[in-house]
C-alpha positions in Angstrom: 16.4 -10.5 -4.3 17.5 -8.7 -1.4 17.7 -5.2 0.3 20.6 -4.1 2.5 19.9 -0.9 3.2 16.2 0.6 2.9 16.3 4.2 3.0 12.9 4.1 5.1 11.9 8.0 4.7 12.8 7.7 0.9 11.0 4.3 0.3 7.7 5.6 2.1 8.3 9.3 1.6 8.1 9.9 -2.3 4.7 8.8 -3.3 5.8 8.1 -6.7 2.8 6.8 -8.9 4.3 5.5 -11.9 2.3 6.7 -15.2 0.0 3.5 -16.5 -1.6 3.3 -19.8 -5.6 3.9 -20.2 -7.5 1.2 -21.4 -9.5 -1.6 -19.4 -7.8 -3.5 -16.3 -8.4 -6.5 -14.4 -7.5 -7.6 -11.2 -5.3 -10.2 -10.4 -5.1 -11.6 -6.8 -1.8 -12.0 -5.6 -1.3 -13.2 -1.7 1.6 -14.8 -1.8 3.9 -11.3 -2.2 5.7 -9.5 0.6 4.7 -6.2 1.7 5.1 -3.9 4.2 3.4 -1.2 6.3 5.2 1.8 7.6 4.8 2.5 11.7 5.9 4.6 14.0 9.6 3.9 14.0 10.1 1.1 11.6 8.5 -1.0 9.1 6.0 -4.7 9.5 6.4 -6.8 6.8 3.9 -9.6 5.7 1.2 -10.8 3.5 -2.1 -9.5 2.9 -5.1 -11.8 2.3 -7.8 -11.7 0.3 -10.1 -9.6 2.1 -7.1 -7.1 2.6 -6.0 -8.2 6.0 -2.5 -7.7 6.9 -0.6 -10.5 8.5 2.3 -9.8 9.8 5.8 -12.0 9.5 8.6 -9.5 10.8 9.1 -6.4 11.8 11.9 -3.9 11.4 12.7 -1.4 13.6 15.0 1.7 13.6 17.7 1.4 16.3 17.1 5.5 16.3 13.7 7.1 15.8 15.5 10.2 14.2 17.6 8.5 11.8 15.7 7.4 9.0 17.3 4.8 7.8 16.9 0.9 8.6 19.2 -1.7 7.5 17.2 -4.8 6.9 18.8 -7.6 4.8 15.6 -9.8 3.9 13.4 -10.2 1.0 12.0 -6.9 -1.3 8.4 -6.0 0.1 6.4 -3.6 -2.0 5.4 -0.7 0.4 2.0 0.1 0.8 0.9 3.2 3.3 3.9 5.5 1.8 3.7 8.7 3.6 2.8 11.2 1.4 4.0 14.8 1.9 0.5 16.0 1.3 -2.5 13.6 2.2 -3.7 11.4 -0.7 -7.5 10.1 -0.9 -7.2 5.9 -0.9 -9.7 3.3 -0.4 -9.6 0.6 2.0 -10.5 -3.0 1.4 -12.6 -4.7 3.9 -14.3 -8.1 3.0 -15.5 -7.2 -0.4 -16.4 -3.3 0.6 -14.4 0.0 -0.8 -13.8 2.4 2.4 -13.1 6.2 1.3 -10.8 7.7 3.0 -7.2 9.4 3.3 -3.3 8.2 3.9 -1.0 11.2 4.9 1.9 11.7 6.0 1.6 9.6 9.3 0.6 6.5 6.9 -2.5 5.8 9.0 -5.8 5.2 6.5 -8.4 7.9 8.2 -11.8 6.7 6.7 -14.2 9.5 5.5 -17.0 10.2 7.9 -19.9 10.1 5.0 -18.0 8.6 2.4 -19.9 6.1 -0.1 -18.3 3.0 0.4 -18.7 0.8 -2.6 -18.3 -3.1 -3.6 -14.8 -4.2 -4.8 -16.8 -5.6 -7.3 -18.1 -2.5 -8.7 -14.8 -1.1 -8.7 -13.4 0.9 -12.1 -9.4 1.2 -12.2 -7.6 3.3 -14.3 -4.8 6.1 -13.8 -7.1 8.7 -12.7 -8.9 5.9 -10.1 -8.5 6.2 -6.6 -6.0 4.0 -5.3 -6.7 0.9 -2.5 -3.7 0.9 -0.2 -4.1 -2.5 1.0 -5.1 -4.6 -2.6 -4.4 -7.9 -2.3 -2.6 -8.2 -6.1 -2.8 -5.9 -8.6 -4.4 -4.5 -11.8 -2.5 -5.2 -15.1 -4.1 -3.9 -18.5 -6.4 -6.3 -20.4 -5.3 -7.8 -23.5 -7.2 -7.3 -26.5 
C-alpha cells in the first residue's frame, strides 16, 4: 500500500482517537511496522524498537515550509507525535519506564517535571488510559 500525497497538517493535525471498546487489553509488540515522526518542516519515517527508540530510514521534507503538504510515494507509516491543537498528556517509553508528560502542537514530548514515572509493566490500557506516543506495537482487546 502506498501514499501519494500525504496531507501533512491533516495527517498530524486532527488527533483523532478512534472510540475502543472497554474490557481487558494486551500488548502485542510490533517492530517491524513503519512509522513516522513529525519535525519541523517534514516528516522521518522508521521503526521503533522495543525499548521505544526511533530509528530512522527516510525522511521527507516539504519543498515549502508554508505549504503543508508533502508528496511522498513510499510505504503507509502510522503517525505518532500528531500535533494536537490543544496539548494532550502522553507517556514516553524509555527501557521499560512510563515518562509523563505532554505532546502539543509542536509534536515535541515535554516530560513532566515531578511526574510519577511508572513500569511498562504496571501499565493499565483502556480508552480512558493515557496514551504512549512512541509504543512499540499495540494493544488489542483480550479474548475471552
Amino acid at each position: 500500500m502506498t501514499r501519494f500525497l500525504v496531507l501533512a497538517a491533516l495527517f498530524f493535525a486532527t488527533g483523532a482517537i478512534a472510540e475502543e471498546p472497554k474490557g481487558e487489553y494486551v500488548f502485542v509488540p510490533d517492530t517491524k511496522r513503519l512509522v513516522g515522526i513529525s519535525r519541523d518542516n517534514g516528516i522521518i519515517i522508521g521503526t521503533l524498537d522495543a525499548d521505544g527508540e526511533f530509528h530512522q530510514t527516510m525522511k521527507i521534507e516539504s519543498e515549502n515550509p508554508k505549504v503543508p503538504f508533502i508528496v511522498y510515494n513510499g510505504p503507509s507509516f502510522d503517525g505518532l507525535n500528531r500535533s494536537f491543537v490543544t496539548p494532550r498528556k502522553v507517556y514516553e517509553l524509555r527501557s521499560g519506564m512510563l515518562i509523563p508528560g505532554t505532546m502539543g502542537p509542536s509534536g515535541l514530548f515535554v516530560p513532566e517535571e515531578d511526574g510519577k514515572i511508572i513500569k511498562f509493566s504496571n501499565y493499565k490500557y483502556g480508552p480512558d488510559a493515557r496514551h504512549i506516543w512512541n509504543l512499540p506495537g499495540r494493544f488489542v482487546l483480550k479474548k475471552k
